[in-house]
N, C-alpha and C positions, 0 to 999 in steps of 0.2 A: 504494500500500500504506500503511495506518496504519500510522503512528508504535505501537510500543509497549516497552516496559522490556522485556519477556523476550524481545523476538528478538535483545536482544544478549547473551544468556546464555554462548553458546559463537560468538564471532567470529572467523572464518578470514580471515587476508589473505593475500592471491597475488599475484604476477608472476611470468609466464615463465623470469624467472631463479631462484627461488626453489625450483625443482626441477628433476630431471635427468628425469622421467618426463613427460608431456604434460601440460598445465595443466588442462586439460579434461579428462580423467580421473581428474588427481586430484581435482578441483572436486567430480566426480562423486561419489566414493567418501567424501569427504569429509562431503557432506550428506546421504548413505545413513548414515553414523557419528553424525549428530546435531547436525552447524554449524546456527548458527541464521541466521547472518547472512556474509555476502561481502563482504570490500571488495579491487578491483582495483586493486592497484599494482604500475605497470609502471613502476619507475623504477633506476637504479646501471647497474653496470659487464651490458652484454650486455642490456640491455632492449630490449623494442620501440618503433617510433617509428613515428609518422605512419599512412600505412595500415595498414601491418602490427600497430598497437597497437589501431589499431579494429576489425580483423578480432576479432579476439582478443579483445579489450571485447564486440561482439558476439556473438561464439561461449558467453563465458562468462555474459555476461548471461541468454542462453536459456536457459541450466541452471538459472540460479537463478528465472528466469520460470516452467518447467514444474516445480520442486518448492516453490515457492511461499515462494522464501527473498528476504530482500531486496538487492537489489544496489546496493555502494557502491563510487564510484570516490574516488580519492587525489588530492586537489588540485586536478585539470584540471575549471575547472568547464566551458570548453566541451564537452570527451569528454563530462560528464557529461549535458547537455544533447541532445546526438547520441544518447547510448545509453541515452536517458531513467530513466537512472536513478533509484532509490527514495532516496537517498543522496548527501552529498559529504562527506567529509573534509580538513579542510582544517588547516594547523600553523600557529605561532604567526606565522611569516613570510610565510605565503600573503595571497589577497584578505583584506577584513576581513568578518568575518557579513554586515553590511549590504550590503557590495555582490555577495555568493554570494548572497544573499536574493533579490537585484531581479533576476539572472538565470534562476536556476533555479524550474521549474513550484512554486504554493505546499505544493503536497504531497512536495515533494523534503526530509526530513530532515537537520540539519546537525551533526557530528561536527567536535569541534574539539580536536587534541591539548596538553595542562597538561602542567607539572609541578609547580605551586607553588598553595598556596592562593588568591593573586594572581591566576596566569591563571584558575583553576577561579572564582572569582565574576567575574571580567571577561569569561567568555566565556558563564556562566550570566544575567549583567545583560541580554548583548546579544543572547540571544535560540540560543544553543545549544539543541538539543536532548541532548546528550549531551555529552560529555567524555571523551577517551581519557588517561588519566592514568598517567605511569609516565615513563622507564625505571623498572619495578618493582626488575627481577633486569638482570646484566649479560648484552647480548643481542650476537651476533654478523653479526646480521643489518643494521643500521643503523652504519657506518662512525663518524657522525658524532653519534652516540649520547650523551645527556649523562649523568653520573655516576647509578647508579642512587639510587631514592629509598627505596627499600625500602617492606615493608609500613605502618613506623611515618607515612611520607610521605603512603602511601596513607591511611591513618586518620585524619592532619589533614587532607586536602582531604574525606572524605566528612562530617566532623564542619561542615564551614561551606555544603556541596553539598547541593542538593536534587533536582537533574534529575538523570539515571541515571550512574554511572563505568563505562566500560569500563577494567580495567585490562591494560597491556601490557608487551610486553618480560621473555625469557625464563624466561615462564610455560612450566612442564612438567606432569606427572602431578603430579610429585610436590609441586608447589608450587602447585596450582591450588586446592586445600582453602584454604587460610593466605589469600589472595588475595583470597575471596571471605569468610572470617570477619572480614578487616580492612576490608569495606564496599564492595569491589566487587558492582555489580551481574552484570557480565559480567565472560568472560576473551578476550582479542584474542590470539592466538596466529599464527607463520604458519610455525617450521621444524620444530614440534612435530609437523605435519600434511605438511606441502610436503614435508619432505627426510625421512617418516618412511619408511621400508619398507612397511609396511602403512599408508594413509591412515585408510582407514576404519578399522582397529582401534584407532587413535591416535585419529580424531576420538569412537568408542565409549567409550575410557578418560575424555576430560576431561568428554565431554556426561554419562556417568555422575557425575562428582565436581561438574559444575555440577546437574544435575539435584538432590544433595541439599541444594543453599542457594537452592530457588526461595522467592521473598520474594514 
């Protein structure tokens, strides 16, 4: 799949634990609602492992195979390479680009999570393709989470950035306007969708509020 800026408009990330409903259903309901994009993280307290992670990689891969969304896994670049994925994400502590680069197929896309204008050109020099920039807002989902940066944070990394921002960390309805007027290209969400009641109507409400800052 090409690379392109607007399939990360509205980005859903998941693992198993991240919902009390089946992951695969919500996946479903989620890009009926308007996700543009998947990234598989199966990692914390109750995650899967080993086979039972690739089942699941695999299950969820195919969803986004037959609606023609791109599927990104979280770190593991061999997972990723198994479930040939379109994507890898990878944080400030993982491989470094160059050596995710020389493993995975050339057409595999690489997402690399900032927080500081520092990493956001050090990871655009060495060949990111994107940038997941945030903790935006304070999120609940990430234990080990560093102090948010807020919007004004988000404005200096897209003022020295030129390759696309996804921004992250507890983006809602109600904050996904502000989010995208301070220069994100995308919004990465995952409890807003995973742990909502209605998926799809959750992922309806933000694809609406992304759909009015297409750039």
């Amino acid at each position: 799949m090409t690379f392109q800026r607007e399939l990360l408009q509205l980005y859903f990330i998941m693992g198993s634990n991240n919902t009390s409903k089946d992951p695969v259903q919500v996946l479903k309901k989620a890009i009926e609602g308007g996700v543009s994009c998947f990234q598989f993280r199966e990692k914390g307290p109750g995650a899967k492992t080993g086979t039972d992670k690739l089942a699941l990689g695999q299950q969820l891969r195919d969803v986004c195979r037959e609606h023609q969304i791109p599927f990104v896994v979280n770190d593991d670049v061999d997972l990723a390479v198994k479930l040939e994925a379109d994507g890898i994400h990878i944080g400030q502590d993982d491989a470094s680009i160059e050596d995710v680069r020389e493993k995975v197929p050339h057409n595999c896309f690489i997402g690399v999570s900032t927080s500081t204008i520092e990493e956001s050109f050090e990871a655009e020099k060495r060949g990111a393709d994107y940038v997941g920039v945030g903790p935006i807002y304070k999120t609940t989902t990430k234990a080990d989470a560093l102090e948010p940066i807020g919007v004004s944070g988000l404005q200096s990394i897209r003022d020295v950035t030129s390759i696309p921002i996804v921004a992250i960390s507890g983006i809602s309805e109600a904050t996904a306007g502000s989010v995208f007027e301070y220069g994100a290209d995308g919004i990465a969400v995952i409890s807003a969708i995973s742990q909502a009641q209605d998926p799809l109507a959750a992922a309806q409400a933000l694809s609406n509020i992304a759909k009015q800052y297409d750039r």
